[in-house]
C-alpha positions in Angstrom: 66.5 -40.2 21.7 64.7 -37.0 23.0 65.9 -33.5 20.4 67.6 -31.1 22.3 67.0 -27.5 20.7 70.6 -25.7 20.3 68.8 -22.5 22.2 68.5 -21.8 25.4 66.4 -19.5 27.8 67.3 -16.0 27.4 69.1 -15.1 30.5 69.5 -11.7 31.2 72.5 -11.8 34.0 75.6 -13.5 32.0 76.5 -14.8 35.6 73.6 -17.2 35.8 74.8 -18.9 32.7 77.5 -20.1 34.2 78.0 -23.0 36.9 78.3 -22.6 40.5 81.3 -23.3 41.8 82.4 -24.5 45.3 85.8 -23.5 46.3 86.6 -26.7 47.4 86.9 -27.7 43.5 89.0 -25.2 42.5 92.4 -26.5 42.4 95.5 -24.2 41.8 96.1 -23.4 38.0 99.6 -21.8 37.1 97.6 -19.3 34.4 94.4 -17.9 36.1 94.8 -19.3 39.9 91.2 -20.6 41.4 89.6 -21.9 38.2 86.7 -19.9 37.1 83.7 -21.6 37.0 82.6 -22.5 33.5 79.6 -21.6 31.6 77.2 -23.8 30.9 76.3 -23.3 26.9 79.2 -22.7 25.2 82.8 -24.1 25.4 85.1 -23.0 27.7 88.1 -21.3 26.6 90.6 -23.6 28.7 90.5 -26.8 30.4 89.6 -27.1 34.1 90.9 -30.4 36.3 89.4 -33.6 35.9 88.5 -33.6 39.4 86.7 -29.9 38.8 85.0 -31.0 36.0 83.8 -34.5 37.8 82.4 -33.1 40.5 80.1 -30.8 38.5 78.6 -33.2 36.4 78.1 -35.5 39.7 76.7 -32.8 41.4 74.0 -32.4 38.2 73.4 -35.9 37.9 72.2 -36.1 41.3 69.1 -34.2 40.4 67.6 -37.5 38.0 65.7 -40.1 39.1 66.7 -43.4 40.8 66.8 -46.0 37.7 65.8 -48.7 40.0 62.7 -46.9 41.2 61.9 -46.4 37.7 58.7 -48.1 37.3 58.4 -46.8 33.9 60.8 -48.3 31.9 61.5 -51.6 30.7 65.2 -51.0 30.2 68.2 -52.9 32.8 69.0 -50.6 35.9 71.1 -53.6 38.0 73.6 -56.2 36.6 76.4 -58.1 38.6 79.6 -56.3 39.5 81.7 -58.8 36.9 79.3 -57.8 34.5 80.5 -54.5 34.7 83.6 -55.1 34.9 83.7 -56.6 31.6 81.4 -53.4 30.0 84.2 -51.4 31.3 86.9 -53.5 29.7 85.4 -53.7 26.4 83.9 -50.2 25.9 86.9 -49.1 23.8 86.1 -51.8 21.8 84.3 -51.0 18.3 81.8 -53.6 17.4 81.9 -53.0 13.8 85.5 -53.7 13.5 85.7 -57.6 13.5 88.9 -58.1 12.2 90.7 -56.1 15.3 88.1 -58.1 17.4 87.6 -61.2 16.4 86.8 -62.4 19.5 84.5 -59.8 20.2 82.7 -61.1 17.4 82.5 -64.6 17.9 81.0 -64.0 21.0 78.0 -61.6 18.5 78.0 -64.8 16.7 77.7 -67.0 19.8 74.4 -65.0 20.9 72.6 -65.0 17.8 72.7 -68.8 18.0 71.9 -69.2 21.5 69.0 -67.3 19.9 68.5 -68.8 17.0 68.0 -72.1 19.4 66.0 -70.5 21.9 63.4 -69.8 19.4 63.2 -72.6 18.0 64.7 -72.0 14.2 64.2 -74.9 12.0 67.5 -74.8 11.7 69.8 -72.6 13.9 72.6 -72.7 12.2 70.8 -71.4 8.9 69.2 -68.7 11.0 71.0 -65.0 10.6 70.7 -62.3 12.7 73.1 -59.1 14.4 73.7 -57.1 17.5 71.8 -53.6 17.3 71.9 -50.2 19.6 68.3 -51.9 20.5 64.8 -52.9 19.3 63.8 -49.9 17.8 66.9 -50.6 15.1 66.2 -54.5 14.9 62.3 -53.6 13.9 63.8 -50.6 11.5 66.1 -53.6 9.9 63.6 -56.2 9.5 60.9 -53.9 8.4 63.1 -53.0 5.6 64.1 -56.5 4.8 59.7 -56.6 4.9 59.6 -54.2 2.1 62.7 -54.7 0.0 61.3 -58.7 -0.2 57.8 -57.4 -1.2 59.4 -55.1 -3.9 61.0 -58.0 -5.2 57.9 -59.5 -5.6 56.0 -56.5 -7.4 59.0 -55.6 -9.3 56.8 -55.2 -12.5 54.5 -52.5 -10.3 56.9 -50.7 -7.5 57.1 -48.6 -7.3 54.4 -46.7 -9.9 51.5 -44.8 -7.5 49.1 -48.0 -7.2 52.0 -49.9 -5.4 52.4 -47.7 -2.3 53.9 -50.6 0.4 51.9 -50.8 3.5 52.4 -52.6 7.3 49.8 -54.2 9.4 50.3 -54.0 13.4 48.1 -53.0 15.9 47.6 -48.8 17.2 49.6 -50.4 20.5 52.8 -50.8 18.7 55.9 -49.4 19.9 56.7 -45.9 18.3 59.3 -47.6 16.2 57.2 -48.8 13.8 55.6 -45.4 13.2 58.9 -44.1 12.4 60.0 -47.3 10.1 56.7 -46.5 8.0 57.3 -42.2 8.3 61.2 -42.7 7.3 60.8 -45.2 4.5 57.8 -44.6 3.3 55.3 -47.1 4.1 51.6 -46.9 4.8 50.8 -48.0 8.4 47.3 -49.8 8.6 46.8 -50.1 12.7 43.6 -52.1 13.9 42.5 -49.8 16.9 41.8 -50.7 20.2 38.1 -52.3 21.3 36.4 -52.2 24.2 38.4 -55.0 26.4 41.0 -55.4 23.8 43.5 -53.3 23.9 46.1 -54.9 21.0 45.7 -56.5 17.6 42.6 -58.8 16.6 43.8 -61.4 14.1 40.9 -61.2 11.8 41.0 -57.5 11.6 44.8 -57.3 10.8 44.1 -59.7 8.1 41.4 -57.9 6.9 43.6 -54.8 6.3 46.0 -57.1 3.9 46.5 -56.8 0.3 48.8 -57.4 -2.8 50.6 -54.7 -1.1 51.3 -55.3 2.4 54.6 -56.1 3.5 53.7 -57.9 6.4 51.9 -58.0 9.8 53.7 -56.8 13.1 52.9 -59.1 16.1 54.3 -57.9 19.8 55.0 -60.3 22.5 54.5 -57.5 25.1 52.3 -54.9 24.6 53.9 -51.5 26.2 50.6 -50.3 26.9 49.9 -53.4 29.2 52.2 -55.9 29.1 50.0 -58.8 27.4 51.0 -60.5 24.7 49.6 -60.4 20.8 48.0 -63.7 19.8 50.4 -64.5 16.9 49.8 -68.4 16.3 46.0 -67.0 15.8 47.3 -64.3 13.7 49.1 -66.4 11.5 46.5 -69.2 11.2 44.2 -65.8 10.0 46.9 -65.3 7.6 46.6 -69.1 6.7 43.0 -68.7 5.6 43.7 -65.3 4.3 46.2 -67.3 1.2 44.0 -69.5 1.2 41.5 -67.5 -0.1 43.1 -64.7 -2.0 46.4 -66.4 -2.8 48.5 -63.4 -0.6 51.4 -64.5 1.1 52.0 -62.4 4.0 55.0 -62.7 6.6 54.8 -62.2 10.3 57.8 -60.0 12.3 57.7 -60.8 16.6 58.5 -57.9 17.7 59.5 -59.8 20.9 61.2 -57.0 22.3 60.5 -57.7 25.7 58.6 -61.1 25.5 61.4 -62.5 23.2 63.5 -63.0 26.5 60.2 -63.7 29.0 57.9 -66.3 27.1 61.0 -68.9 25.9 61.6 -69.6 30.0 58.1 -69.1 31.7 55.4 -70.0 28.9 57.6 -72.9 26.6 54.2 -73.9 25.7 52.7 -70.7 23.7 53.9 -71.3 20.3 55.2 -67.9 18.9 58.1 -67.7 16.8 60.2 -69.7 14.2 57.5 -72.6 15.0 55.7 -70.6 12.8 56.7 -70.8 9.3 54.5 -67.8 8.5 57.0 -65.9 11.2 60.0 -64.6 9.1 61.7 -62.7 11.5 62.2 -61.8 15.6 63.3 -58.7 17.7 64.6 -58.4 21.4 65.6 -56.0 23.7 69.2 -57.6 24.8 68.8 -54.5 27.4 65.3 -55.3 28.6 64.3 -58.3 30.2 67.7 -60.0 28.2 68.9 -58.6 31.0 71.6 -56.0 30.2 72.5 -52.6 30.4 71.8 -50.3 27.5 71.6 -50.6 24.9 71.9 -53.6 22.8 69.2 -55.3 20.7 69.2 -58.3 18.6 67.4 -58.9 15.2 66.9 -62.8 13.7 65.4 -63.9 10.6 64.9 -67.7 10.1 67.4 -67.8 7.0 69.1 -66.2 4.4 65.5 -66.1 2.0 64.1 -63.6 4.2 67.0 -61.7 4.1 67.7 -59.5 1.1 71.3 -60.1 0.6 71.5 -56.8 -1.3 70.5 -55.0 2.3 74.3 -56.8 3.6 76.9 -54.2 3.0 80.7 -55.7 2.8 83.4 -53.3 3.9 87.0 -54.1 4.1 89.0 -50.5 4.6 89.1 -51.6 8.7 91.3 -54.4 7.6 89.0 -57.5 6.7 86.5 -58.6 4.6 83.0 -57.3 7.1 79.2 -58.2 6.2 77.4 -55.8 8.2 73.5 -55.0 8.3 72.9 -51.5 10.4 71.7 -48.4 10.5 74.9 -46.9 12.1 78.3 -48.5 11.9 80.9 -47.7 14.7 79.2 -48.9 18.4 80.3 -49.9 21.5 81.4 -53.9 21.9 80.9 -54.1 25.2 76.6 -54.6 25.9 77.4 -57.0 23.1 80.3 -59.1 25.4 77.9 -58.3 28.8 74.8 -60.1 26.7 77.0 -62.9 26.6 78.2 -63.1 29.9 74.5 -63.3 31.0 74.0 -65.7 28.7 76.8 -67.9 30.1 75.8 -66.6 33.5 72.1 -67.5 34.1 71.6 -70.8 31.5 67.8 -71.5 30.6 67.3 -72.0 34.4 68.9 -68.8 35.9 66.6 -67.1 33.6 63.6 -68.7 34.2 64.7 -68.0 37.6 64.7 -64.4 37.4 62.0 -64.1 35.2 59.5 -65.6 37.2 60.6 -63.5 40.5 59.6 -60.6 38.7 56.6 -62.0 37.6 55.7 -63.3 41.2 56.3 -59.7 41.9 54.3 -58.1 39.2 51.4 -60.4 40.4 51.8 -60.5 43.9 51.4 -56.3 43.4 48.8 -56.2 41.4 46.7 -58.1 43.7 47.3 -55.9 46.3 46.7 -52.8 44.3 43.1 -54.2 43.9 42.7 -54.8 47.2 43.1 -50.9 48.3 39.3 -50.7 46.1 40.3 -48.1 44.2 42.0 -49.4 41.4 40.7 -51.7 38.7 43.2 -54.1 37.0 43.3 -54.3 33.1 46.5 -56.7 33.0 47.7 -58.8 36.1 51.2 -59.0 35.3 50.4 -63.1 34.1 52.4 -62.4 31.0 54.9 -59.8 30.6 55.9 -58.9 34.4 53.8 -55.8 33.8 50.5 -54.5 35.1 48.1 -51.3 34.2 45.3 -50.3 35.9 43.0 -47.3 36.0 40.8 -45.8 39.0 37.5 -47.7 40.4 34.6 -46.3 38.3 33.3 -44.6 41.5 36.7 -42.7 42.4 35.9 -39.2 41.9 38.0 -37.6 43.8 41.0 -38.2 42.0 42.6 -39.9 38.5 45.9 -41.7 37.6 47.8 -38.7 36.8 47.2 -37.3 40.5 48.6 -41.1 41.6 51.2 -40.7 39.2 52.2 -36.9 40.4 52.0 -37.9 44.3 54.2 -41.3 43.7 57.1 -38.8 42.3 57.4 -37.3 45.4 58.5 -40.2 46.9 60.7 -41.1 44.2 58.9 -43.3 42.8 58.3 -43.1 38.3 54.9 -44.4 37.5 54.2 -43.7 34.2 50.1 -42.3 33.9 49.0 -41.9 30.1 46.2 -42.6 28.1 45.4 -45.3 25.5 45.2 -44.5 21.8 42.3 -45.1 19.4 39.4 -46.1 19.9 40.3 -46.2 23.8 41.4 -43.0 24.2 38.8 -42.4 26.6 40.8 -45.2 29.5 44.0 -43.7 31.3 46.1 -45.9 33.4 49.0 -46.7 34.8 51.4 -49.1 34.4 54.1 -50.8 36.6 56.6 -52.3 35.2 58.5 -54.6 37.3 62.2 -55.7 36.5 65.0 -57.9 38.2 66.0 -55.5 40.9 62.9 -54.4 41.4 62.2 -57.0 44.5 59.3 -57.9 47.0 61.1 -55.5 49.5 60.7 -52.8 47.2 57.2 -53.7 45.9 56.2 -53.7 49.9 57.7 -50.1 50.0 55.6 -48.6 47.1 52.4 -50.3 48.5 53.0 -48.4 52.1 53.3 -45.4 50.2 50.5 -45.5 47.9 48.5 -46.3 51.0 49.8 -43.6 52.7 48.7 -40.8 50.1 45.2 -42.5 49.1 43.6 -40.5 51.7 44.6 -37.1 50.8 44.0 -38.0 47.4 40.2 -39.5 48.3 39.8 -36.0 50.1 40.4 -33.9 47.0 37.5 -32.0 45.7 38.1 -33.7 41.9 41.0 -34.3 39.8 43.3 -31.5 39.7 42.9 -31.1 36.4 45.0 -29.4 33.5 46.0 -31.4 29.9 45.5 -35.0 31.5 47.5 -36.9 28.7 50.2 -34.2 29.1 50.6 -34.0 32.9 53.1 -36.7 33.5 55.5 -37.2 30.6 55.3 -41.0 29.5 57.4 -42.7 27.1 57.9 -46.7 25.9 
């Protein structure tokens, strides 16, 4: 989440602090009359009606972006009506207390199987796994399973100085697994970025590997690009690796977004628990799973790569609870929505939708090339996702200028640059989503069309910090 700073401008008229207030909102109050309008950092000192205090937060909120022109993130902004119907039943419901609601739980346990299956577990009913608040907490659990199973294993040198733990994963990685190496401690070895490639070479993670590597990160779905991470090839590196040296290393999938993409449109590309090297898989449950924010889900094959010690068992909300988290009281109801997709779609309503928004990513992308003055770096043939920079002979303009203009029509396209050693390539990437349709792909064509030749009349690039002109995040 984004830190807020307790401070705020220093205003020097105490009026502008507070809210504006139409009459029409005031309603009559038997202490003060008209309510007062209400400041904006600090408390009130009485209540105001609901319908008062409604309409100024609607009014606010009209002032954000429209999620579903939201080319930028990955995240759900459209489920079914029923679906939300159910969110809105359950979201008194506290997913951590499985004894109040057991059958809020079974239906947890019901996912993690439907999982468990979809990714092929040798056997699905030995695989384990939990809801989280997303992937960020999935990776932050099974990077600490990662470590607590490697200290296990060096017990007679961890943690003394020449035992510092370290993860393998490519510079493209999610900012998650920065933090999971900054908060606990571990040394993050990232194989940069190469010319054409732009996530992890196999051979070059492996090379990075020693007695004290934890494991190697693999993503299904790069969020730089959308492509996905060779990880039969990595682990057939890490093969040869034990072969040679005798090191054992595990693979994670962070599938966070290709976890719910590949099992429907590419059954063939062998990936997860298929893998014995793989010990463990994320998703998104609120990206391409299909459901609002923010629910993830994190499996491990069985209980071996596990650390039972990492299970806490509670029983002071009335029953006996196992839980594995990194926060304890969250909302039930993304976990009961995940479900109803589940039951909703089947394997074919989500290869359905999946490969409508891959149609769409490609069908886009296409025509993006067409204009001339874009060059593709991903087509959208994976992940329903494409990036592309400006034609080496566009002068006139650069993807931050594209970016800037496609705001004013609404529209969030997220321009950034790439990290080492390609930080010299800026891009921009659309990421396409159910709800975003052909209708609406159509739409942002006409109006990139429409401002390419005010932008191809522009003296240069407007200029300013480039990586900092249009706020990006994963």
């Amino acid at each position: 989440m984004s830190l807020h700073r307790g401070g705020t401008p220093h205003i020097p008229d105490d009026a502008e602090r507070r809210l504006a207030l139409n009459p029409f909102y005031g309603e009559a109050n038997p202490v003060s009359g008209m309510t007062a309008a209400p400041p904006r950092h600090r408390l009130p000192d009485g209540p105001v009606p609901p319908a008062t205090a409604y309409q100024l937060v609607h009014d606010e909120l009209m002032l954000d972006g429209n999620s579903r022109l939201n080319l930028a993130t990955f995240v759900t902004t459209w489920m079914e009506p029923q679906a939300a119907a159910l969110m809105s039943e359950c979201r008194d419901k506290n997913m951590i207390d499985k004894d109040e609601y057991p059958r809020t739980a079974e239906l947890e346990r019901r996912c993690v199987a439907m999982l468990a299956d979809l990714w092929h577990a040798p056997d699905p009913d030995a695989a384990v796994g939990c809801s989280t608040t997303g992937s960020s907490e999935a990776c932050m659990l099974a990077g600490m399973a990662l470590k607590r199973r490697w200290a296990r294993r060096n017990a007679d040198r961890y943690p003394s100085a020449d035992a510092r733990p370290n993860l393998v994963m490519g510079i493209n990685v999610q900012v998650c697994w920065d933090k999971f190496c900054n908060f606990w401690e571990v040394e993050a070895r990232q194989v940069p970025m190469e010319g054409d490639r732009f996530h992890l070479d196999p051979e070059a993670a492996a090379a990075l590997c020693d007695e004290n590597t934890i494991g190697v990160v693999a993503v299904l779905g790069s969020t730089f690009d959308g492509s996905y991470e060779p990880v039969a090839e990595l682990c057939a590196a890490l093969d040869r690796l034990q072969e040679r040296t005798g090191l054992d290393i595990p693979v994670h999938v962070d599938g966070a977004s290709g976890g719910m993409v590949a099992p429907f449109l590419d059954e063939d590309l062998v990936w997860d628990f298929r893998l014995p090297r793989v010990a463990s898989i994320n998703t998104s449950g609120h990206k391409y799973g299909l459901v609002y924010p923010g629910v993830g889900w994190a499996l491990w094959r069985s209980d071996a790569e596990l650390p039972q010690e990492l299970v806490f068992r509670v029983n002071y909300l009335g029953g006996e609870m196992p839980t594995f988290a990194l926060n304890f009281s969250r909302p039930g109801a993304q976990v009961v929505a995940q479900y109803y997709t589940f039951l909703r779609l089947g394997r074919e309503g989500y290869r359905a939708v999946q490969q409508t928004s891959r149609d769409v990513a490609r069908g886009l992308a296409n025509r993006v090339e067409a204009l001339g003055d874009f060059e593709l770096l991903t087509r959208g043939r994976e992940l329903p996702v494409f990036a592309a920079t400006t034609a080496s002979d566009v002068t006139a303009y650069d993807v931050f200028d594209v970016s800037r203009r496609l705001r004013e029509r609404g529209w969030l396209v997220p321009a950034y640059t790439f990290p080492a050693n390609r930080e010299d390539l800026a891009v921009l990437r659309v990421v396409c989503r159910n709800g975003f349709s052909a209708d609406l792909a159509e739409l942002l064509l006409q109006d990139l069309e429409r401002l390419l030749p005010e932008l191809r009349r522009q003296q240069g690039p407007m200029g300013g910090d480039r990586a900092k002109a249009v706020p990006f995040h994963h």
